[in-house]
N, CA and C atoms as a LAMMPS dump frame, in Angstrom:
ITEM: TIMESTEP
0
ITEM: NUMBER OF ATOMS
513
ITEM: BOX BOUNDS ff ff ff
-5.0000000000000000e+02 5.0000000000000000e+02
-5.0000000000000000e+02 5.0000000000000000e+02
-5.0000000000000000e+02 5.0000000000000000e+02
ITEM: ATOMS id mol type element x y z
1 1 1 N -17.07 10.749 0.592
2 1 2 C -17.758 9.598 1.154
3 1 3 C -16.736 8.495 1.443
4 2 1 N -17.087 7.79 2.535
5 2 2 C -16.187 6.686 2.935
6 2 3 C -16.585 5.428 2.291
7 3 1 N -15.108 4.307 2.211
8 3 2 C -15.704 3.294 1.043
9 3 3 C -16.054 2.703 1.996
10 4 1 N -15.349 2.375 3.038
11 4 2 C -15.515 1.016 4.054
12 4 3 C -16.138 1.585 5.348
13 5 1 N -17.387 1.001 6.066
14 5 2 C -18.105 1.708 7.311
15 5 3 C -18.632 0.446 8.125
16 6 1 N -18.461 0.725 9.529
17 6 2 C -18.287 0.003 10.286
18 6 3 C -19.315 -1.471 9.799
19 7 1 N -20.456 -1.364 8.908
20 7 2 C -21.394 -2.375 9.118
21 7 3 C -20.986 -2.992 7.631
22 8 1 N -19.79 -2.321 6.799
23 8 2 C -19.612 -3.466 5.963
24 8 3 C -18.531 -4.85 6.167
25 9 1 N -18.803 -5.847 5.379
26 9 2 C -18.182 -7.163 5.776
27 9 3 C -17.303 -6.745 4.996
28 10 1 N -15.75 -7.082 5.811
29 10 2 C -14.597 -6.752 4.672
30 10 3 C -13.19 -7.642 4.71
31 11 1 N -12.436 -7.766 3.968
32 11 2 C -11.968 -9.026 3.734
33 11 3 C -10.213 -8.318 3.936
34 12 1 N -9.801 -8.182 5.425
35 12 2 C -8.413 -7.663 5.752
36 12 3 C -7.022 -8.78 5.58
37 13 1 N -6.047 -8.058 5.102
38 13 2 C -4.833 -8.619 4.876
39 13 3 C -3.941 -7.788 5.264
40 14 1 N -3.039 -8.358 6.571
41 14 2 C -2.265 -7.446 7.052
42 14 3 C -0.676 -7.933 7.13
43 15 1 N 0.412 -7.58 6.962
44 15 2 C 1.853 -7.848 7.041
45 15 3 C 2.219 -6.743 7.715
46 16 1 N 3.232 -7.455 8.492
47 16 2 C 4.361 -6.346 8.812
48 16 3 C 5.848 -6.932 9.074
49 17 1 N 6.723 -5.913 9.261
50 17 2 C 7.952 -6.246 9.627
51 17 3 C 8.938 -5.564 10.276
52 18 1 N 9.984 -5.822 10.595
53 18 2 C 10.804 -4.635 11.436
54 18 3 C 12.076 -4.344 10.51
55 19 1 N 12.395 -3.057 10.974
56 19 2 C 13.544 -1.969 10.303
57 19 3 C 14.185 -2.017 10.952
58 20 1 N 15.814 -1.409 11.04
59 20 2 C 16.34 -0.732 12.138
60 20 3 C 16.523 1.122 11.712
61 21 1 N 15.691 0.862 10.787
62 21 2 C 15.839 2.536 10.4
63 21 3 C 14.432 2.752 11.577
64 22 1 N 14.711 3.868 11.641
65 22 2 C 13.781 4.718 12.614
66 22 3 C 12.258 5.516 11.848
67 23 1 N 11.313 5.341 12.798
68 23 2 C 10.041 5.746 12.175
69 23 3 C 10.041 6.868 11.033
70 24 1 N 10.426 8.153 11.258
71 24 2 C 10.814 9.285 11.132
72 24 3 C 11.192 9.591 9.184
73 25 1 N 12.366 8.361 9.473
74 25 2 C 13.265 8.386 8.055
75 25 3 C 12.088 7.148 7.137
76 26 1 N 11.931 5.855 7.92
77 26 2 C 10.905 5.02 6.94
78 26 3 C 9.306 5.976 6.7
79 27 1 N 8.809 6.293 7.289
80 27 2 C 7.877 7.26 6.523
81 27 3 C 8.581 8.063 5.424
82 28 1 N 9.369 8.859 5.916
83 28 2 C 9.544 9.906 4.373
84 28 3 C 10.035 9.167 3.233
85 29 1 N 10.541 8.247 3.435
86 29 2 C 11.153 7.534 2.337
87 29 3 C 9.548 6.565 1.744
88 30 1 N 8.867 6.257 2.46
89 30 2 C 7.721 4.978 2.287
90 30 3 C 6.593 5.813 1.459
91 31 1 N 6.147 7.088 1.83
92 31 2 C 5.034 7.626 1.421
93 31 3 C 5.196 7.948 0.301
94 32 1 N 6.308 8.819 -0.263
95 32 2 C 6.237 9.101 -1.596
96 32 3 C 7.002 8.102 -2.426
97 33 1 N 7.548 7.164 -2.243
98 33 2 C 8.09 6.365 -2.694
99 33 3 C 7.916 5.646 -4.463
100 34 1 N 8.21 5.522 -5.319
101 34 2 C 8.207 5.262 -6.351
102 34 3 C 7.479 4.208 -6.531
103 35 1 N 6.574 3.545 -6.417
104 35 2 C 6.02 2.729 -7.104
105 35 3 C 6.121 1.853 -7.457
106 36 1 N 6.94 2.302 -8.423
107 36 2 C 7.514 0.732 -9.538
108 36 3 C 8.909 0.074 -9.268
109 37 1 N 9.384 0.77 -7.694
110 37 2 C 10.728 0.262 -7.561
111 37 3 C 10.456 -0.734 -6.531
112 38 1 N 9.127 -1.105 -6.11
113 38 2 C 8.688 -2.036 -5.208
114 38 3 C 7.832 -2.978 -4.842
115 39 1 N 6.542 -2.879 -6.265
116 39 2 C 5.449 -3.254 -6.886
117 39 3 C 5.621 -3.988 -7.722
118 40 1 N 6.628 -4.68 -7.927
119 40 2 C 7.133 -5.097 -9.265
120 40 3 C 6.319 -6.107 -9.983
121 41 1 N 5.486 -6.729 -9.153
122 41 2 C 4.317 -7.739 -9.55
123 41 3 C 5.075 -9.054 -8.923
124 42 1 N 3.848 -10.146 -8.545
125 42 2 C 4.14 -11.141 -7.987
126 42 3 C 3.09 -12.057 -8.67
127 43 1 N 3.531 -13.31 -8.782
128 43 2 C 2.011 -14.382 -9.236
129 43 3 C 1.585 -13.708 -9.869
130 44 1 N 0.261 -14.012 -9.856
131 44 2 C -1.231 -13.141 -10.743
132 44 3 C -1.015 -11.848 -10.653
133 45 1 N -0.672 -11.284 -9.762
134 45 2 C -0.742 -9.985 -9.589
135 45 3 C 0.683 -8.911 -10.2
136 46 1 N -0.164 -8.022 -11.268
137 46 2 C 0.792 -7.578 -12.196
138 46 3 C 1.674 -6.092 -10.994
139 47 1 N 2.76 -5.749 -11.419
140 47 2 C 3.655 -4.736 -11.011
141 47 3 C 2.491 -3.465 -11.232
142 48 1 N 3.365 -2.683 -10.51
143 48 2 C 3.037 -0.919 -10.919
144 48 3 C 4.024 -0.26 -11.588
145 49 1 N 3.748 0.485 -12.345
146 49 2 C 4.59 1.254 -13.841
147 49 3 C 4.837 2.477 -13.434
148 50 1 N 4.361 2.9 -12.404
149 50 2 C 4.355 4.298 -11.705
150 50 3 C 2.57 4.65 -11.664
151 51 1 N 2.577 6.122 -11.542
152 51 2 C 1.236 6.253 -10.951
153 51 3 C 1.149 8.165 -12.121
154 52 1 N -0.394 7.995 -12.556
155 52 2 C -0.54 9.185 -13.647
156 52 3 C -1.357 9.82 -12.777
157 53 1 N -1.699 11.186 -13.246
158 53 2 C -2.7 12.046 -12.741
159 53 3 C -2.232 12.538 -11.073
160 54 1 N -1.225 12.88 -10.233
161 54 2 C -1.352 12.611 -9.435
162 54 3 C -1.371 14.154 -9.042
163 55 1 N -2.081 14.617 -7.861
164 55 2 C -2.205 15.978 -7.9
165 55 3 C -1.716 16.415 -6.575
166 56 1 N -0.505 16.013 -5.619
167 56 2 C 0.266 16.489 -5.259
168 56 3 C 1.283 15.85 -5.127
169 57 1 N 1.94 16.128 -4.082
170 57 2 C 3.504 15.324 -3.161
171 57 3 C 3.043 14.048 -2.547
172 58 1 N 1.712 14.146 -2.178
173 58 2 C 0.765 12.807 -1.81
174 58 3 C 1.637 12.769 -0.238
175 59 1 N 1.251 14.205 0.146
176 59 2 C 1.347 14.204 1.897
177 59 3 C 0.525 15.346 2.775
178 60 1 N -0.821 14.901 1.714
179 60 2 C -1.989 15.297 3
180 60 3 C -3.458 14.642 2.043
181 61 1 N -3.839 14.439 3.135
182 61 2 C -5.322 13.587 2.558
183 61 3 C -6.205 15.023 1.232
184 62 1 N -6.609 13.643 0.251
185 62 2 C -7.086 14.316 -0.358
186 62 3 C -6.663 14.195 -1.93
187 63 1 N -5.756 13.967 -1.408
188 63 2 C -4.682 14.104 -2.57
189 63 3 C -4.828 12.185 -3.554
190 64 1 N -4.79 12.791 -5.009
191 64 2 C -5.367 11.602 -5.752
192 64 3 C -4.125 10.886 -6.876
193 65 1 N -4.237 10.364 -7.519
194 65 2 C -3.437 9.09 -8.716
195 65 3 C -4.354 8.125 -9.41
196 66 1 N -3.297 7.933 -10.099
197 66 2 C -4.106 7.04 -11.051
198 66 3 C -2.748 5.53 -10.995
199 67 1 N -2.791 4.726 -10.27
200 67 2 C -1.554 3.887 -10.267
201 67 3 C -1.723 2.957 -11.688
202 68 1 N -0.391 2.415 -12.749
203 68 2 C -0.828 2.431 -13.848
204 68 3 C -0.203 1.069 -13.742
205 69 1 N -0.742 -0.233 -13.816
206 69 2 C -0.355 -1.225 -13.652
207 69 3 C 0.296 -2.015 -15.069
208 70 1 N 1.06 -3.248 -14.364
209 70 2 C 1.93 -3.546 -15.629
210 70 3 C 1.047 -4.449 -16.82
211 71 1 N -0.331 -4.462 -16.29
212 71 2 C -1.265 -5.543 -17.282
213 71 3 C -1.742 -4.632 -18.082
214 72 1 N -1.884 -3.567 -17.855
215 72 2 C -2.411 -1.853 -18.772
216 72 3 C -3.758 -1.619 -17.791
217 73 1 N -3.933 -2.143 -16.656
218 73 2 C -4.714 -1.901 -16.194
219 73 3 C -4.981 -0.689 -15.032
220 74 1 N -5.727 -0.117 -14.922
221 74 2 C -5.566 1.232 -13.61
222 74 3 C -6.501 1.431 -12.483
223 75 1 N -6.355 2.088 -11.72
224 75 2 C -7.111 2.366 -10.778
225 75 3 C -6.936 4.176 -9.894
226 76 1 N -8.577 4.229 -9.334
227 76 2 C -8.49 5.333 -8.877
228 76 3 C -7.997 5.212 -7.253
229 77 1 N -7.001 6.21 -6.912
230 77 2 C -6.073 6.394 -5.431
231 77 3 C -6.369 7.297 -5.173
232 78 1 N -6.745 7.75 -3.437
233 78 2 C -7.079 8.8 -2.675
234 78 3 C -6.655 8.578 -1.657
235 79 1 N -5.383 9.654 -0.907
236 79 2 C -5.089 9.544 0.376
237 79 3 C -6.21 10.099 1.254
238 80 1 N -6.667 9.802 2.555
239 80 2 C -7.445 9.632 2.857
240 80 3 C -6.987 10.161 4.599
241 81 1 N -5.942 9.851 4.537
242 81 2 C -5.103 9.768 6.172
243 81 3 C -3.525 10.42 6.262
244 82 1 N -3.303 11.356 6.95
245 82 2 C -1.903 11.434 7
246 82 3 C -1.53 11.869 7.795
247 83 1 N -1.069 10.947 8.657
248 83 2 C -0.411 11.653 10.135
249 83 3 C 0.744 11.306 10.562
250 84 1 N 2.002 12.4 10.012
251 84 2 C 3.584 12.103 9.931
252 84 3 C 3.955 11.508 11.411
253 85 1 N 4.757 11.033 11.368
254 85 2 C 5.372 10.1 10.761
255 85 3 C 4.934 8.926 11.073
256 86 1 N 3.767 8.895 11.579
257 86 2 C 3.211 7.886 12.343
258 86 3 C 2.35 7.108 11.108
259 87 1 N 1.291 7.179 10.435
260 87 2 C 0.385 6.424 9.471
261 87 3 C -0.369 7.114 8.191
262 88 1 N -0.521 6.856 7.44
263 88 2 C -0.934 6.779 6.065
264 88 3 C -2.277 6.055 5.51
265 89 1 N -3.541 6.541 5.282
266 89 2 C -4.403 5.596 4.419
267 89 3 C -4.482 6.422 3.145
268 90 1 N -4.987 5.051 2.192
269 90 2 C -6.017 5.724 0.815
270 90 3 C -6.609 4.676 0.415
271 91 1 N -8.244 5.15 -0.503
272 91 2 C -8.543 4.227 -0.692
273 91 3 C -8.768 3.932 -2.222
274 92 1 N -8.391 2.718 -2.919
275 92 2 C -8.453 2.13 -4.281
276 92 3 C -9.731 1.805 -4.63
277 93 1 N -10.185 2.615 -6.007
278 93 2 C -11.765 2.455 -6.352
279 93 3 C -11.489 2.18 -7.795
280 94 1 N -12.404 2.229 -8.905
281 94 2 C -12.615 1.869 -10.181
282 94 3 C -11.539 1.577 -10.466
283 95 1 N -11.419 0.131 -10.329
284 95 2 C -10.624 -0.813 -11.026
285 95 3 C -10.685 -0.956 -12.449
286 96 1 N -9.908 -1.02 -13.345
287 96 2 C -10.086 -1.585 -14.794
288 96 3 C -9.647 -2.981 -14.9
289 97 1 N -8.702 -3.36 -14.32
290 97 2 C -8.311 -5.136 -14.552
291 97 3 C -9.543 -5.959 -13.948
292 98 1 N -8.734 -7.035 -13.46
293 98 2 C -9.263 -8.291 -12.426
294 98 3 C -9.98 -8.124 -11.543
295 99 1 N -9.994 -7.324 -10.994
296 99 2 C -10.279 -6.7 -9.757
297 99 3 C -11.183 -6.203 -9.339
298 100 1 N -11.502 -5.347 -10.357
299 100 2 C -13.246 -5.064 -10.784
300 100 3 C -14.39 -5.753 -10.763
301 101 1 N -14.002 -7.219 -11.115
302 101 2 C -15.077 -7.991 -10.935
303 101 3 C -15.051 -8.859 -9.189
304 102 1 N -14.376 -8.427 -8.225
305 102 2 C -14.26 -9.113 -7.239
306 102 3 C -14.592 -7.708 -5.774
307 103 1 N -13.668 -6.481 -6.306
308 103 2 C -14.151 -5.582 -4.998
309 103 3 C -14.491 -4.221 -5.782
310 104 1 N -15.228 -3.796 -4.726
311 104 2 C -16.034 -2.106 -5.014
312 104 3 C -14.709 -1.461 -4.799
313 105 1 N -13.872 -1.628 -3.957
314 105 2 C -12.393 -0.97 -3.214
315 105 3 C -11.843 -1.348 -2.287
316 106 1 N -10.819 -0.76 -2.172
317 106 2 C -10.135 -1.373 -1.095
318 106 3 C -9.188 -0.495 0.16
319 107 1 N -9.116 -0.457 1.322
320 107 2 C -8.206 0.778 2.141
321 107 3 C -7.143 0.009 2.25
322 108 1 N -6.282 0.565 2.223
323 108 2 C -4.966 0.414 2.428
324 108 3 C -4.67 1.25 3.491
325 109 1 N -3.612 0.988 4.818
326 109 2 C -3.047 1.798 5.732
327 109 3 C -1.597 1.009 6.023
328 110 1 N -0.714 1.899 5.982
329 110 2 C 0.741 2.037 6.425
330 110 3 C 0.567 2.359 8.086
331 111 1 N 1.417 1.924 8.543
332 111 2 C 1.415 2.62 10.258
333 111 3 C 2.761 1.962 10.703
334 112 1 N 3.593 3.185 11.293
335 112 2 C 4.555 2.819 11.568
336 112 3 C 4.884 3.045 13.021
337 113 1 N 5.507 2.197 13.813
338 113 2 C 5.186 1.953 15.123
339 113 3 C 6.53 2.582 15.861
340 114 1 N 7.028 2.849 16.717
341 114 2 C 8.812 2.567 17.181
342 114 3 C 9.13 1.146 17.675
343 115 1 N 10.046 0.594 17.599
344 115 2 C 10.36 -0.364 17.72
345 115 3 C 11.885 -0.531 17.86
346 116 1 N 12.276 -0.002 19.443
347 116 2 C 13.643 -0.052 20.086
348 116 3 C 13.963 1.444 19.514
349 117 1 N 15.372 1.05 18.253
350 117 2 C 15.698 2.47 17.797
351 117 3 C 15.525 2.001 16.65
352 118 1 N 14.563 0.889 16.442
353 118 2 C 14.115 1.446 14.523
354 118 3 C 12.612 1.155 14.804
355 119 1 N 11.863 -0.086 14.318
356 119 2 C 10.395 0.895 12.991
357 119 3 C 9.942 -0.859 13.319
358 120 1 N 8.45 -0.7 13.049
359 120 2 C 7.549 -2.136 13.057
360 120 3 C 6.768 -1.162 11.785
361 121 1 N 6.758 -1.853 10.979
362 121 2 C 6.392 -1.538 10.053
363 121 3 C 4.65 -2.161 9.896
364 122 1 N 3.736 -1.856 9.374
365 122 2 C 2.327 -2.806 9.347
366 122 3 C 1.691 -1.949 8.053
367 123 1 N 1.045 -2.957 7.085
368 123 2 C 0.489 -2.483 6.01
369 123 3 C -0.71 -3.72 6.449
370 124 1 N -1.865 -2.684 6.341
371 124 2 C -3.468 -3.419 6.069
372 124 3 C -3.814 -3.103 4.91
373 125 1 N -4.173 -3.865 4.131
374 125 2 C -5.255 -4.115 2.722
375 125 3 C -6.316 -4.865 3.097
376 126 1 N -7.601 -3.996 2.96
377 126 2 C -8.639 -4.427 3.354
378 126 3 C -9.926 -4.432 2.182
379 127 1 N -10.095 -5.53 1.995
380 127 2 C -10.872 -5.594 0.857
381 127 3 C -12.574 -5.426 0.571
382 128 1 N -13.011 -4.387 0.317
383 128 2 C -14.65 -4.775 0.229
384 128 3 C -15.045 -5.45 -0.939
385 129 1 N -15.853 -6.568 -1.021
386 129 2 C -16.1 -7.59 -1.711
387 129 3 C -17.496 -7.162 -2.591
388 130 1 N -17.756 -7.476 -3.599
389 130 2 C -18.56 -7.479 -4.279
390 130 3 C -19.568 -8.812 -3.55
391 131 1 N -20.531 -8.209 -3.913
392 131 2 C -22 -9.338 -3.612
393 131 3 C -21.261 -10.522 -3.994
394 132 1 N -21.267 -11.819 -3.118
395 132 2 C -21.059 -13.133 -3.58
396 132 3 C -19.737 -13.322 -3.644
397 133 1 N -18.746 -12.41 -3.453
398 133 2 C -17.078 -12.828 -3.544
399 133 3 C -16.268 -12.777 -2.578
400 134 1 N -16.741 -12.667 -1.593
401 134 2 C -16.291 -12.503 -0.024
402 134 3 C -15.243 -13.825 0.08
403 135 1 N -15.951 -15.332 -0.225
404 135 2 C -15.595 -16.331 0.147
405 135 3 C -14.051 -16.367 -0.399
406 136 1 N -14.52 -16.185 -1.859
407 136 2 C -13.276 -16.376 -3.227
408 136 3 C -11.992 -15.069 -2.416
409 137 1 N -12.279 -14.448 -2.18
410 137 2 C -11.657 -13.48 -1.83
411 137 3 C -10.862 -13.864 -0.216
412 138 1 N -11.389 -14.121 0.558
413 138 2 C -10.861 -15.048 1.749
414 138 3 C -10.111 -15.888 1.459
415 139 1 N -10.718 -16.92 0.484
416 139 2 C -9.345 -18.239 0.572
417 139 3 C -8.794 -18.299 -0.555
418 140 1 N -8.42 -17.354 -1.797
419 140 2 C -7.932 -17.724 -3.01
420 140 3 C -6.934 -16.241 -2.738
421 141 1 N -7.565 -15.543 -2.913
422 141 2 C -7.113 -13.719 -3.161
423 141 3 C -6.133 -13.748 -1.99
424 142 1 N -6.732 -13.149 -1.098
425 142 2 C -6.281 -13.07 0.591
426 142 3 C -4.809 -13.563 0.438
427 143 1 N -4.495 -14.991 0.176
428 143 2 C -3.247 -15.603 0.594
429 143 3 C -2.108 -14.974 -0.93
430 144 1 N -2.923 -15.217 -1.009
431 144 2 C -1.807 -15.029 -2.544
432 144 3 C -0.872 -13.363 -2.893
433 145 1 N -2.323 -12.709 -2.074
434 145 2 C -2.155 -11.298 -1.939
435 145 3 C -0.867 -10.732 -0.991
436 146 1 N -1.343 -11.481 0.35
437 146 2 C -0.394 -11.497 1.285
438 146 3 C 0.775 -11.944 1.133
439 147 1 N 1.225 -12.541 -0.54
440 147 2 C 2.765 -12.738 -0.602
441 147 3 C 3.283 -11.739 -1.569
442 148 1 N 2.855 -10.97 -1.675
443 148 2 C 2.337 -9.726 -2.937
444 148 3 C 2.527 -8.648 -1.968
445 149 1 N 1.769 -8.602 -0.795
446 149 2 C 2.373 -7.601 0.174
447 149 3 C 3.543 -7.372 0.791
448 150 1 N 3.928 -9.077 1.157
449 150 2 C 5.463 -9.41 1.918
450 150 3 C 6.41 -8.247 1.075
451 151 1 N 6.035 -9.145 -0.253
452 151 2 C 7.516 -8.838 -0.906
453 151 3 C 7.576 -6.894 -1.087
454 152 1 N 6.797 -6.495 -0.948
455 152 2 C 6.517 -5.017 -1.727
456 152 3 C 6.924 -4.523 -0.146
457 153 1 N 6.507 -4.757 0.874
458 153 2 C 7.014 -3.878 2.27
459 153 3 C 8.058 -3.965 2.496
460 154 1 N 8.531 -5.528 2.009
461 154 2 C 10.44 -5.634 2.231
462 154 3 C 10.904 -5.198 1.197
463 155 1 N 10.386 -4.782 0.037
464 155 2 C 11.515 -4.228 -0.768
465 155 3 C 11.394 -2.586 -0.237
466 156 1 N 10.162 -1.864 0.622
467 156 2 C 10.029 -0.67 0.989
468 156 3 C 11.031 -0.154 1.854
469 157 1 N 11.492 -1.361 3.146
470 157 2 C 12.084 -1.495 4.025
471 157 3 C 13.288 -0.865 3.453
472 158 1 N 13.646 -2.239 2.876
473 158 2 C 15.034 -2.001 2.503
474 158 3 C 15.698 -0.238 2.005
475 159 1 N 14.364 -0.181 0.47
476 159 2 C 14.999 1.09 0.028
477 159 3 C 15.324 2.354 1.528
478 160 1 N 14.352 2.732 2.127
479 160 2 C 14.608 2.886 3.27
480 160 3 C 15.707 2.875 4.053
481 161 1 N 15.892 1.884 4.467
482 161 2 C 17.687 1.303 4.956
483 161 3 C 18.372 1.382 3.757
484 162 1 N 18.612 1.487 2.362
485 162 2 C 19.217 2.296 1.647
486 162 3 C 19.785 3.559 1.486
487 163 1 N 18.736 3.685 1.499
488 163 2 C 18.603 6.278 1.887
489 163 3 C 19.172 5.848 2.791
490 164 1 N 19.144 5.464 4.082
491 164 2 C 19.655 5.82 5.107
492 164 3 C 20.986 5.775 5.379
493 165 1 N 21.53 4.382 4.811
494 165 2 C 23.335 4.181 4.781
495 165 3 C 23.686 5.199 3.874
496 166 1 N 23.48 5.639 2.553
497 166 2 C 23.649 6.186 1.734
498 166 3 C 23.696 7.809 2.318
499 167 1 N 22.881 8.581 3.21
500 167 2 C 22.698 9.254 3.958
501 167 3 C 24.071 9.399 4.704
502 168 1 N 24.481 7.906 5.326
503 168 2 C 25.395 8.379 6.448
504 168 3 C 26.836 8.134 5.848
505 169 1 N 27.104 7.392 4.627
506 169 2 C 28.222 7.517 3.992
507 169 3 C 28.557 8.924 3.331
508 170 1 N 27.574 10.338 3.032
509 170 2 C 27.364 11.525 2.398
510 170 3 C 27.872 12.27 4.032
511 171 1 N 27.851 12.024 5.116
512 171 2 C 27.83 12.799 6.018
513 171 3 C 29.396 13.247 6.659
Protein backbone atom coordinates (compact mmCIF):
# COMPACT_ATOMS: atom_id res chain seq x y z
CA UNK A 1 0.00 0.00 0.00
CA UNK A 2 1.06 3.52 -0.78
CA UNK A 3 1.65 6.05 2.14
CA UNK A 4 1.19 9.25 0.18
CA UNK A 5 -1.87 9.46 -2.71
CA UNK A 6 -2.66 12.07 -4.80
CA UNK A 7 -5.67 13.49 -2.43
CA UNK A 8 -3.44 13.60 0.63
CA UNK A 9 -2.23 17.14 1.97
CA UNK A 10 1.51 16.79 2.35
CA UNK A 11 4.11 18.88 3.69
CA UNK A 12 7.35 18.75 0.85
CA UNK A 13 10.96 19.76 1.52
CA UNK A 14 13.19 19.74 -1.27
CA UNK A 15 17.21 20.60 -1.67
CA UNK A 16 19.47 20.13 -4.19
CA UNK A 17 22.87 20.76 -5.47
CA UNK A 18 25.47 20.24 -8.11
CA UNK A 19 28.52 17.69 -8.43
CA UNK A 20 31.03 17.53 -10.95
CA UNK A 21 31.04 13.82 -10.48
CA UNK A 22 28.77 12.33 -13.04
CA UNK A 23 25.23 10.78 -12.51
CA UNK A 24 26.38 7.22 -12.96
CA UNK A 25 29.26 7.26 -10.13
CA UNK A 26 26.92 9.71 -7.54
CA UNK A 27 24.15 7.12 -7.57
CA UNK A 28 26.32 4.10 -6.79
CA UNK A 29 28.11 5.78 -4.27
CA UNK A 30 24.58 7.72 -2.81
CA UNK A 31 22.25 4.64 -2.62
CA UNK A 32 24.04 2.35 -0.56
CA UNK A 33 25.88 4.72 1.21
CA UNK A 34 26.55 4.46 4.96
CA UNK A 35 24.37 6.29 6.88
CA UNK A 36 26.13 7.46 9.65
CA UNK A 37 28.93 8.98 7.57
CA UNK A 38 26.38 11.70 6.53
CA UNK A 39 23.40 11.85 8.96
CA UNK A 40 25.35 12.92 11.60
CA UNK A 41 22.47 14.93 13.22
CA UNK A 42 21.82 18.62 13.05
CA UNK A 43 19.74 20.93 15.69
CA UNK A 44 16.88 18.86 17.06
CA UNK A 45 17.36 16.40 14.77
CA UNK A 46 19.46 13.43 16.07
CA UNK A 47 22.25 11.55 13.55
CA UNK A 48 21.86 7.97 12.14
CA UNK A 49 24.02 5.10 13.82
CA UNK A 50 23.61 3.01 10.77
CA UNK A 51 20.54 1.09 9.78
CA UNK A 52 19.43 -2.80 11.42
CA UNK A 53 17.32 -5.39 9.83
CA UNK A 54 18.12 -4.58 6.40
CA UNK A 55 17.23 -7.27 3.86
CA UNK A 56 19.24 -6.51 0.91
CA UNK A 57 22.00 -4.30 -1.03
CA UNK A 58 18.92 -1.82 -0.98
CA UNK A 59 18.95 -1.74 -4.98
CA UNK A 60 15.55 -2.76 -5.94
CA UNK A 61 12.24 -1.72 -4.45
CA UNK A 62 11.04 -3.64 -1.80
CA UNK A 63 13.77 -3.94 -0.01
CA UNK A 64 13.48 -2.82 3.93
CA UNK A 65 15.73 -1.31 7.31
CA UNK A 66 15.35 -0.31 10.31
CA UNK A 67 17.53 3.19 10.40
CA UNK A 68 18.76 3.37 14.13
CA UNK A 69 18.97 6.88 15.23
CA UNK A 70 21.41 8.61 17.59
CA UNK A 71 18.43 9.50 20.28
CA UNK A 72 17.78 5.41 20.45
CA UNK A 73 15.07 6.09 18.41
CA UNK A 74 13.99 4.00 15.00
CA UNK A 75 12.06 3.76 12.19
CA UNK A 76 10.56 1.52 9.53
CA UNK A 77 12.42 2.04 5.64
CA UNK A 78 11.11 0.66 2.36
CA UNK A 79 12.59 1.28 -0.99
CA UNK A 80 9.86 1.80 -2.98
CA UNK A 81 11.60 3.12 -6.40
CA UNK A 82 14.71 2.25 -8.21
CA UNK A 83 15.66 3.33 -11.38
CA UNK A 84 19.65 3.32 -11.90
CA UNK A 85 21.14 5.68 -12.17
CA UNK A 86 18.61 8.04 -12.52
CA UNK A 87 16.23 8.05 -8.95
CA UNK A 88 15.54 6.35 -5.77
CA UNK A 89 12.33 6.46 -3.35
CA UNK A 90 11.37 4.87 0.14
CA UNK A 91 9.05 5.43 2.42
CA UNK A 92 9.62 6.12 6.48
CA UNK A 93 6.73 4.69 8.71
CA UNK A 94 6.51 3.78 12.57
CA UNK A 95 8.45 6.21 14.06
CA UNK A 96 9.57 5.65 17.74
CA UNK A 97 11.06 9.25 18.58
CA UNK A 98 9.57 12.81 17.91
CA UNK A 99 8.21 12.16 15.01
CA UNK A 100 5.57 9.92 15.76
CA UNK A 101 3.61 12.37 17.22
CA UNK A 102 3.72 14.81 14.13
CA UNK A 103 3.66 12.34 10.75
CA UNK A 104 2.03 8.89 9.74
CA UNK A 105 5.37 8.90 7.17
CA UNK A 106 7.21 10.29 5.07
CA UNK A 107 8.69 9.67 1.03
CA UNK A 108 11.80 10.49 0.46
CA UNK A 109 13.21 10.61 -3.35
CA UNK A 110 16.83 11.08 -4.59
CA UNK A 111 16.88 11.98 -8.42
CA UNK A 112 19.76 12.63 -10.13
CA UNK A 113 19.72 14.76 -13.16
CA UNK A 114 22.97 15.35 -15.78
CA UNK A 115 24.22 18.45 -15.40
CA UNK A 116 27.07 19.38 -18.14
CA UNK A 117 29.63 16.48 -17.24
CA UNK A 118 28.57 16.09 -13.64
CA UNK A 119 25.14 15.61 -11.52
CA UNK A 120 22.14 18.11 -10.08
CA UNK A 121 21.55 16.35 -7.38
CA UNK A 122 17.60 16.80 -5.71
CA UNK A 123 16.38 15.10 -2.51
CA UNK A 124 12.42 15.52 -1.68
CA UNK A 125 11.19 14.77 1.90
CA UNK A 126 7.73 14.88 1.89
CA UNK A 127 5.89 14.81 4.92
CA UNK A 128 2.33 13.38 5.71
CA UNK A 129 1.06 15.13 8.73
CA UNK A 130 -0.91 13.83 11.39
CA UNK A 131 -4.52 15.38 11.93
CA UNK A 132 -3.84 19.03 13.17
CA UNK A 133 0.09 19.23 12.48
CA UNK A 134 0.29 20.27 9.01
CA UNK A 135 0.71 23.96 10.17
CA UNK A 136 3.56 23.09 12.97
CA UNK A 137 5.09 21.09 10.40
CA UNK A 138 5.17 23.90 7.58
CA UNK A 139 6.66 26.63 9.63
CA UNK A 140 8.69 25.05 12.54
CA UNK A 141 9.77 21.38 11.10
CA UNK A 142 9.99 22.20 7.29
CA UNK A 143 12.82 24.91 7.81
CA UNK A 144 14.80 23.44 10.29
CA UNK A 145 14.59 20.15 8.41
CA UNK A 146 15.76 21.69 5.27
CA UNK A 147 19.11 22.55 7.04
CA UNK A 148 19.27 18.88 8.13
CA UNK A 149 18.91 18.01 4.49
CA UNK A 150 21.54 20.67 3.13
CA UNK A 151 24.08 19.39 5.23
CA UNK A 152 23.47 15.43 4.72
CA UNK A 153 23.35 15.85 0.56
CA UNK A 154 26.61 17.87 0.77
CA UNK A 155 28.27 15.64 2.87
CA UNK A 156 26.73 12.78 0.14
CA UNK A 157 28.18 14.86 -2.63
CA UNK A 158 31.31 15.14 -1.44
CA UNK A 159 31.89 11.40 -0.30
CA UNK A 160 31.06 10.83 -3.89
CA UNK A 161 33.70 13.26 -5.27
CA UNK A 162 35.83 11.35 -2.80
CA UNK A 163 35.43 7.67 -4.41
CA UNK A 164 35.89 9.36 -7.34
CA UNK A 165 39.47 11.20 -6.94
CA UNK A 166 40.42 8.30 -4.92
CA UNK A 167 39.29 6.13 -7.96
CA UNK A 168 41.47 8.14 -10.30
CA UNK A 169 44.61 8.41 -8.11
CA UNK A 170 44.28 4.03 -8.00
CA UNK A 171 44.20 4.18 -11.86
Amino acid sequence: MTLINSSDVTVPVTVQIRTPTPPQEVFDVIVPIDLSLVFTGWGPFPGVRGAKNQTGAWDAAGQSRNPDLSDGSTAAERLTEYTAPHSFAYELTDFTGTMRHLVSGVRGEWTFTPDGEGTLIRWTYEFKPLPGRGLLLRRAVGPLWRRYMLDGVNKSAREAERQREQGQRQR
